[in-house]
Structures are given as C-alpha cells and as structure tokens.
C-alpha positions in Angstrom: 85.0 87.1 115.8 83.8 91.0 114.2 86.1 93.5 112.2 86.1 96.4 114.1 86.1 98.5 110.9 88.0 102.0 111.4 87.4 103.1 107.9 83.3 102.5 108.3 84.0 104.5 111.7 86.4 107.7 110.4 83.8 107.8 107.4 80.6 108.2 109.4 82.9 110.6 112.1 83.7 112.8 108.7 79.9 112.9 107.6 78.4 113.8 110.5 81.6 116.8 111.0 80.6 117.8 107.2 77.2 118.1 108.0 77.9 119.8 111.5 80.2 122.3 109.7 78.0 123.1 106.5 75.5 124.0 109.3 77.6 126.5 111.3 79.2 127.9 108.4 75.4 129.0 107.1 74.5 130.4 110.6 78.3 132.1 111.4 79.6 132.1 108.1 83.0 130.8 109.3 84.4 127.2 109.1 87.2 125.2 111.1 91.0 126.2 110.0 94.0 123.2 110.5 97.3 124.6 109.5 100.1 121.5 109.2 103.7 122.3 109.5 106.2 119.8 107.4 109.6 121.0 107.7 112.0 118.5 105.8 110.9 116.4 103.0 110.2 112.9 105.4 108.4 111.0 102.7 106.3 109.4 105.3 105.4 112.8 107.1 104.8 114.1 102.9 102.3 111.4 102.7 100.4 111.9 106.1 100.4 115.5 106.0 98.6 115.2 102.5 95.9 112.6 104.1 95.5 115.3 106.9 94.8 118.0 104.2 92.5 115.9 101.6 90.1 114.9 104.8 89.6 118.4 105.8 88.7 119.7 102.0 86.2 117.2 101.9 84.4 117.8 104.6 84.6 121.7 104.2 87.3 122.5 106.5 89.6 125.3 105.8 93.5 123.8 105.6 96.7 125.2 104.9 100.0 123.4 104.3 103.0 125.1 105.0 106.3 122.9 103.7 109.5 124.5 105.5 113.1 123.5 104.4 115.0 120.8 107.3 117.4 123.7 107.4 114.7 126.6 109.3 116.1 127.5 112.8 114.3 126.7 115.5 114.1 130.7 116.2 112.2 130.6 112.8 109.6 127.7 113.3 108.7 129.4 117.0 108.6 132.7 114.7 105.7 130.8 112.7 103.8 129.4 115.1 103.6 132.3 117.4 101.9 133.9 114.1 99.3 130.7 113.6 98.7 131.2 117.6 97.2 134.7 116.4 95.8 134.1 113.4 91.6 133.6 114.2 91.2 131.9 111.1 93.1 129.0 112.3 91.6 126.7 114.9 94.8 123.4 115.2 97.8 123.7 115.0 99.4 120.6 113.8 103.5 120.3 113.7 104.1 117.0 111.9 106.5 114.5 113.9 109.9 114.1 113.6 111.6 117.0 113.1 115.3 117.8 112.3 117.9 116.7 114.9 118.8 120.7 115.7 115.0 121.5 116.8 113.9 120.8 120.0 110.6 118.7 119.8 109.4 119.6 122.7 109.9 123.3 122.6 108.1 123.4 119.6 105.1 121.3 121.2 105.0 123.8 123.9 104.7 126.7 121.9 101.7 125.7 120.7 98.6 127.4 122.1 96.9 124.6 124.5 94.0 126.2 123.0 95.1 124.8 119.2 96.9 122.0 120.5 94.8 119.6 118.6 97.5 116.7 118.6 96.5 116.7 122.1 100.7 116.7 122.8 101.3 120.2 125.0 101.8 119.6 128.4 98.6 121.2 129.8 96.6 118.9 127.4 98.4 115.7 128.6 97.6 117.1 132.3 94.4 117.7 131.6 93.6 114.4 130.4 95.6 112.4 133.2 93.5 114.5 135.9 90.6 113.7 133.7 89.4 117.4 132.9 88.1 118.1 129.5 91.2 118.3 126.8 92.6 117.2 123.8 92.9 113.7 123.2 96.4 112.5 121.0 94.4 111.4 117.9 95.1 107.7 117.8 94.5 106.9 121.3 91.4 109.1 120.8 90.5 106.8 118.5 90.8 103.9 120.1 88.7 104.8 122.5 85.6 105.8 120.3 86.0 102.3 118.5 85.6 100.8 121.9 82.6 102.7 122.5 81.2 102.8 118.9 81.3 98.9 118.8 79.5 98.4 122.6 82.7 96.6 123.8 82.2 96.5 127.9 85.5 98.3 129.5 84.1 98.9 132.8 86.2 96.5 135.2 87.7 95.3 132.5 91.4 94.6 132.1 93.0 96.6 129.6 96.4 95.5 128.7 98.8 98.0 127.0 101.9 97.0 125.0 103.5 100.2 124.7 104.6 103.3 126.7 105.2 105.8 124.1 103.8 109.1 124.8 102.0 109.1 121.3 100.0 106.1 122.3 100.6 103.5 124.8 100.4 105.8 128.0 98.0 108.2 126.7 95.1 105.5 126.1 96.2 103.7 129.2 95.2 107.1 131.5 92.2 107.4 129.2 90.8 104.1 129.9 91.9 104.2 133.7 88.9 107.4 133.6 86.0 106.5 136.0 83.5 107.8 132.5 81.5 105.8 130.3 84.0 103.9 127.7 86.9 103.6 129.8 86.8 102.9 133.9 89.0 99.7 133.1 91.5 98.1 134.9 94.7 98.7 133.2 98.0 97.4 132.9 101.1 98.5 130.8 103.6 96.5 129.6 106.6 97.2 128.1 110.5 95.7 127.1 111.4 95.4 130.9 108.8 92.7 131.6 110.3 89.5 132.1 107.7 87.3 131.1 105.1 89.5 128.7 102.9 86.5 128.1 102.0 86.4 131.8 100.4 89.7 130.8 98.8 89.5 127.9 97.0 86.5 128.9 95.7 88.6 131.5 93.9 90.9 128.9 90.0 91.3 128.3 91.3 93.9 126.0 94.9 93.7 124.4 96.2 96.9 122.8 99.8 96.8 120.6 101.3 99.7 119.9 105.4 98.6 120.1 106.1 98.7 116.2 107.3 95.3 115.6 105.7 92.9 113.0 103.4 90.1 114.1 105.0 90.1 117.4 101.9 89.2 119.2 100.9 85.4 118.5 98.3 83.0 119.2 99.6 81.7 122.2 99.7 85.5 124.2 96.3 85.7 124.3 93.3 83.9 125.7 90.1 82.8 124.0 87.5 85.9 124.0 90.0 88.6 124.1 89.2 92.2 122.2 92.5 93.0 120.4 93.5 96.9 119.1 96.3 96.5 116.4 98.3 100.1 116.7 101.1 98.7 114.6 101.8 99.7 110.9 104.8 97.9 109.8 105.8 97.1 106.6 107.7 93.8 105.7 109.1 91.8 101.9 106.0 90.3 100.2 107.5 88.9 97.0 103.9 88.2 96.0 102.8 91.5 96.2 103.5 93.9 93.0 104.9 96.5 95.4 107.4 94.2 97.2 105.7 94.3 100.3 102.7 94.4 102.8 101.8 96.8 105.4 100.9 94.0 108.7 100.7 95.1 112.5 101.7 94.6 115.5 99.6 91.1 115.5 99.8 87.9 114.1 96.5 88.4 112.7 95.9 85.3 111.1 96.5 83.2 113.9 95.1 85.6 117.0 91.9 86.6 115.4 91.1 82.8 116.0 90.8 83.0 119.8 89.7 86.7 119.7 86.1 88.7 119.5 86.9 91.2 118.1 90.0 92.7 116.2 91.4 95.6 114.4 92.6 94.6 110.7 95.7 96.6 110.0 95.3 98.8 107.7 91.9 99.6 108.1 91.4 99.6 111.7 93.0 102.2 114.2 95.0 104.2 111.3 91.9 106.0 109.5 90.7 106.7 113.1 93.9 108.7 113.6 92.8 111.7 110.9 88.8 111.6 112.0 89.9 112.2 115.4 92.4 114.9 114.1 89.3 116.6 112.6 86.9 116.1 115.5 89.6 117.5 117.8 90.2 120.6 115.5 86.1 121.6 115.2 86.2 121.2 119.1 88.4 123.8 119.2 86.3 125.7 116.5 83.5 125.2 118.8 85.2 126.6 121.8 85.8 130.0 119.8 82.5 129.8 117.6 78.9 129.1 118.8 
C-alpha cells in the first residue's frame, strides 16, 4: 500500500507556479491577481479564505481579501463583482461558499466572468468541461485528477466509482475521468443515497472516490483487495485523547481499508492541500490567457 501524499504534491504544484511567475513578472512585469469574497463571518469559510490568501503571497501572487457583512444585498455583491470583472489587475474571482440565505448562490456564480471563473463553478465552465473543451476545472476534483496522474495510477478502462453527486465534487470528477485524454478515459460509475445495495458498487471499484461527508463510512468490507481509494471527506468527530477534543478523519475507515488497498489518500493530507494548488494553477491559467 503508498500514501498518495497531497501535501508533497500542492508543494511541488506551488514551486514550480513561484518559479513560473517570478519569471513572467521579470519579462511583463505583471503577476497573477485572486480576489476572495467572504461575506458573513463563517468561521470555516474565515479559515479557508485565509489559506487561499497565505498560498498566493508565497508564491508571489497578488491577493486581495474583501470581508463583506452577511447583511450586503445581493444588488451590492453583483455591484462588486461586476467591478472585479473589470478590474485587469485581477485574474479569479473567487466567492467563498455558503452565503447568506437572502443571496442567490447561483446568481452570484453566474455573474462571474467565465473568463475569472477560477472555482471552475459558472455554467459555461461546467459545459465546457462535460463536452470536454478546455475550462476551469472545480479545484478539488481538479485535484484529484492530477494525483491520479502524478502517482502513474492506470485509469484508462478502469472502473472509477464515485460516492457522491454534489456539484462541487462527485459529478464534476466523474465527467472528468469519463474524458477519452490521458489521466481519465475510465469507466465510471456514481453512486449515491438511492442505491439499494452500495456495496455491490464499491466492490466494483479499481478506483473508489468518497466524497459524501460522513465519518468512516466506507469500511473494509466495501472494497476489494487492490483498490486505489480518494478520501474527499473532512469530517471532524470527539477524540477525548486529543488536546483539542477531537480529530479531523474522512470519509474512509482508514485503518481498516488501507489494508486491502494500493494506494490511499490520508485525510488530512491527501486531497484537501490539493484543493488551494489547483486554486492557484487555475488562477495563473487565466493570467496566462491575458498575459504572454
């Protein structure tokens, strides 16, 4: 059984976009811009949006982070954007997920410019990437994907096995690794709270990924010897041994299933510092697209 190791992967995806950067910036003397958008005080949102903004300063992209009250009209947040849409200093756009209950999250994904859309969320991306044109990939899915290929794991023919439908993850990397490219051209299958019998899928799997937000839900026994499991999940549960009160564990028993599997994400350290690398490589493809 290997560690695929997402924190060796986002590092070496961060060094090489620090190097790529430093290099454009001396030839065009412009770097990358990422504006995030927090409105409310989430404290989980708080602590993501200040990942997202620490990884850009140190690979010398420009960030801004603009905190708005949970109270801004929706009229007012489409205000804002519109102006980031204009502004040639920023390259992504990022609104940070969930907003207030009297906002309209999908309006507000729409009103990003496709062209900034570097959550991969707006419309045209997601079309883009279910046709199989060139697009924004969502970050975590995106990520997923470059483990697969950064680790040598054979997909082609493969059956891929999704727990999950969410648009954020589960159908997303499920139309990326149906792509007839290199890294994907899998067989997939996607399960989800409807299937009567889920272990008559997940036995199935060459590749299992979880992404349903529930604790150690997959076992030992819904998997078969050889399988290549992605962990999505971050779920945290009562650890009375731990100083904080608690540990952060997946979507996978991990203990038990890494015995029968190849290889397997550790949660943390696996798919979640993919997330923000992919983030960044999205945003200096757009930079790219503007800046040569």
């Amino acid at each position: 059984m290997e560690i695929i190791d997402g924190r060796l992967t986002a590092e070496k995806i961060k060094n090489n976009l620090a190097t790529e950067i430093s290099e454009l910036k001396k030839t065009t003397g412009r770097i990358p811009g990422l504006v995030t958008i927090l409105v409310g005080e989430n404290p989980a949102s708080q602590v993501y949006v200040k990942m997202k903004n620490k990884a850009c300063a140190k690979i010398g992209m420009h960030s801004e982070q603009l905190n708005l009250p949970k109270e801004i009209s929706e009229n007012e947040l489409l205000e804002i954007i519109e102006k980031y849409n204009r502004d040639d200093n920023f390259n992504g756009i990022l609104v940070q997920l969930p907003l207030p209950d009297h906002i309209n999250e999908d309006k507000i994904i729409e009103s990003i410019s496709k062209d900034k859309d570097v959550d991969g969320f707006h419309p045209v991306s997601v079309g883009n990437l279910v046709i199989g044109k060139d697009t924004f990939y969502p970050c975590t899915p995106y990520g997923i994907f470059y483990l697969l290929k950064e680790y040598g794991i054979d997909t082609k023919g493969k059956h891929v096995v999704v727990v999950g439908r969410s648009n954020i993850v589960g159908k997303p990397i499920a139309n990326i690794m149906l792509q007839k490219k290199e890294g994907a051209n899998a067989i997939v299958t996607v399960c989800h709270s409807a299937a009567p019998d889920l272990k008559l899928f997940t036995r199935q799997a060459d590749i299992l990924i979880a992404a349903i937000g529930r604790a150690n839900f997959i076992t030992n026994d819904m998997v078969k010897d050889g399988v290549v499991v992605i962990d999505v999940g971050i779920n945290r549960i009562n650890d009375s041994s731990s100083a904080k009160g608690y540990k952060i564990v997946g979507d996978v028993d991990f203990d038990e299933v890494s015995k029968k599997a190849s290889y397997i994400t550790p949660v943390p350290g696996g798919v979640g510092p993919m997330t923000i690398a992919m983030l960044l490589q999205n945003t200096f493809k757009a930079f790219k697209r503007v800046v040569k």
